[in-house]
Each structure stands twice: as C-alpha cells, then as structure tokens.
N, C-alpha and C positions, 0 to 999 in steps of 0.2 A: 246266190240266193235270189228269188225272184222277188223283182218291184211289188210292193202292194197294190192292190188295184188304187188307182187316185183316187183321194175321197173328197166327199162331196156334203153339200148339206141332205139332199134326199139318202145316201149309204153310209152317214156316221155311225148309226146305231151297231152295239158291237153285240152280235148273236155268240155263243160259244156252247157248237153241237152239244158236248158231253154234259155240259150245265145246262141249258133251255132244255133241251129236247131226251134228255138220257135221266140226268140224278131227277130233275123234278117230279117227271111221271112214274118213276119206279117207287120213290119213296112215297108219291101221291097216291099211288096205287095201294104202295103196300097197305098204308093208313087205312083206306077206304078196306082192303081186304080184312084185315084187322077189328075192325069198326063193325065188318058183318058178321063175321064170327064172333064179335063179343056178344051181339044181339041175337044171334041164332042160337050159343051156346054159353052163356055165360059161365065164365069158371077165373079163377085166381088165374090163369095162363093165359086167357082171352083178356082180360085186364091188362095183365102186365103188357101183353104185346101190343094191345093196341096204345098204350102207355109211352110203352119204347118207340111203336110207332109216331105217336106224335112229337117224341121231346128231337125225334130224328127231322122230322119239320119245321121244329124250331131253331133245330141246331143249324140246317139249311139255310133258311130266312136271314139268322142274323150272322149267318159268316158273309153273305150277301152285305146287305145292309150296311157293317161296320169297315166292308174292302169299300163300299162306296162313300162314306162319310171319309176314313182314310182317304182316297182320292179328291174328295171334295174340298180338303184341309190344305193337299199339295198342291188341289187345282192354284187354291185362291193366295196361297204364297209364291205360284211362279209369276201367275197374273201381276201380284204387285210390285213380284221386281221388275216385272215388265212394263207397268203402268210408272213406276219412279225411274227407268231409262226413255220411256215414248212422251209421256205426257207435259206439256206444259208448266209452269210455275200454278198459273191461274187454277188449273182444271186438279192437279197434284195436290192441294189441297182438299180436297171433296173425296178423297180415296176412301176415307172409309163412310161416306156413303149407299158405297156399292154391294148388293146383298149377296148370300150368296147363289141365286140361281143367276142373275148377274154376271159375275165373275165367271162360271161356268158356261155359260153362254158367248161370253165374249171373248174366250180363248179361242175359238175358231175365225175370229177376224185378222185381217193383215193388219203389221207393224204402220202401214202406211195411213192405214184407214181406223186404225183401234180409238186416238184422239179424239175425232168430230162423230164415230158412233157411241165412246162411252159418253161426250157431253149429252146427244141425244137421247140418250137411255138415261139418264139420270133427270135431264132438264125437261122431259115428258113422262117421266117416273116407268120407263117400259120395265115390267119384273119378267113376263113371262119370255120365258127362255125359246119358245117356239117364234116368236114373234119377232124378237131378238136374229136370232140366226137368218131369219127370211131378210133381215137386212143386211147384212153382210153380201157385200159386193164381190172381195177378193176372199176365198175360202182356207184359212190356215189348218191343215190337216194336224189331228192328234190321232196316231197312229200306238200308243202307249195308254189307253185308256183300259181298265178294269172292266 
C-alpha cells in the first residue's frame, strides 16, 4: 500500500470526491430542480418531491454533522490520555480547561512540544483552532480523521 502523501498544516483538510463533489450537488440539484417544478406546476407530486427532496438534505447535513461531533468526542478523549502521559503535575490540573476547538487543534502538535503550547493556549486564552495550528512547530499527522 502506498505511503500517504505527508501531511502538513497547509493539506490537513480532508476533501472526499464522492461526498464534497458528487452526493452534495446532485442532491443540491435535485432540490433546486424540485423547488422549480413545484413553482412552475404546482401539484400534490411537485410537493411531495420537492419535500423528499429536502428531508434528503437534511438527512445529508446531519449524517455530516453527527460523524463530526462523534470524532470530536474521540478527538478529546485520546487528547486527554495524552495530555495525563505528557503533561506535568502543575499544567494536568487545568485539563479540563481546555475547549473543545482546543483539543481539536492540539492534536496535531508533537509529544515533545504539546506541554509548553497547551500552557500557551490556555494562559493567553488562544480558542481559535486556526491560530493554534500556525503554531505548532513539529506537525503530528492525523491521517484517521472523518
């Protein structure tokens, strides 16, 4: 099996053809096509389908949504057994300080370096996850993310 390409903080973000680029615009579509035919022709069929059409973009949205809050739940439990083997006595006290775009953020720092950026992230209050990552010096790859 081939190596993943190395990842980085510029190529974390994870595209997936058949979801961004395939299920959204068809169902997007459909809805819209749906949406003009109800207008053009009203009828109990134009209803229903643009109907079906939309509860199909909801069903979308939140299978999205709930695989990401799921992930966001395991991010923040592997973080903390990771933060209760790397951390200090002093700073392991403050764990549950940490929110969760936080935790999510700081899983991509090294073992080496994760100590002196969580204190820095907490003791200048940094939340935002973008901001976060541009500090991270050693890049810990998550190559398992949803």
């Amino acid at each position: 099996m081939a190596e993943p390409m190395p990842q980085t903080r510029e190529n974390h973000a994870r595209f997936v053809p058949a979801w961004h680029f395939v299920a959204w615009p068809i169902l997007f579509g459909l809805f819209v096509w749906a949406v003009i035919r109800l207008v053009r022709n009203p009828s109990a069929d134009s209803i229903g389908d643009a109907l079906l059409q939309f509860a199909l973009l909801i069903v979308l949205v939140f299978a999205r949504w709930f695989a990401l809050r799921v992930q966001d739940r395991v991010i923040r439990l592997e973080e903390q057994l990771r933060f209760q083997r790397l951390f200090p006595a002093a700073l392991l006290v403050r764990i549950n300080e940490f929110t969760r775009q936080q935790y999510i953020a700081l899983r991509f720092a090294s073992d080496t370096e994760l100590p002196e950026l969580a204190r820095k992230v907490l003791d200048e209050k940094i939340t935002d996850q973008k901001t976060i990552k541009a500090l991270i010096r050693t890049w810990r790859p998550d190559y398992m993310r949803v």
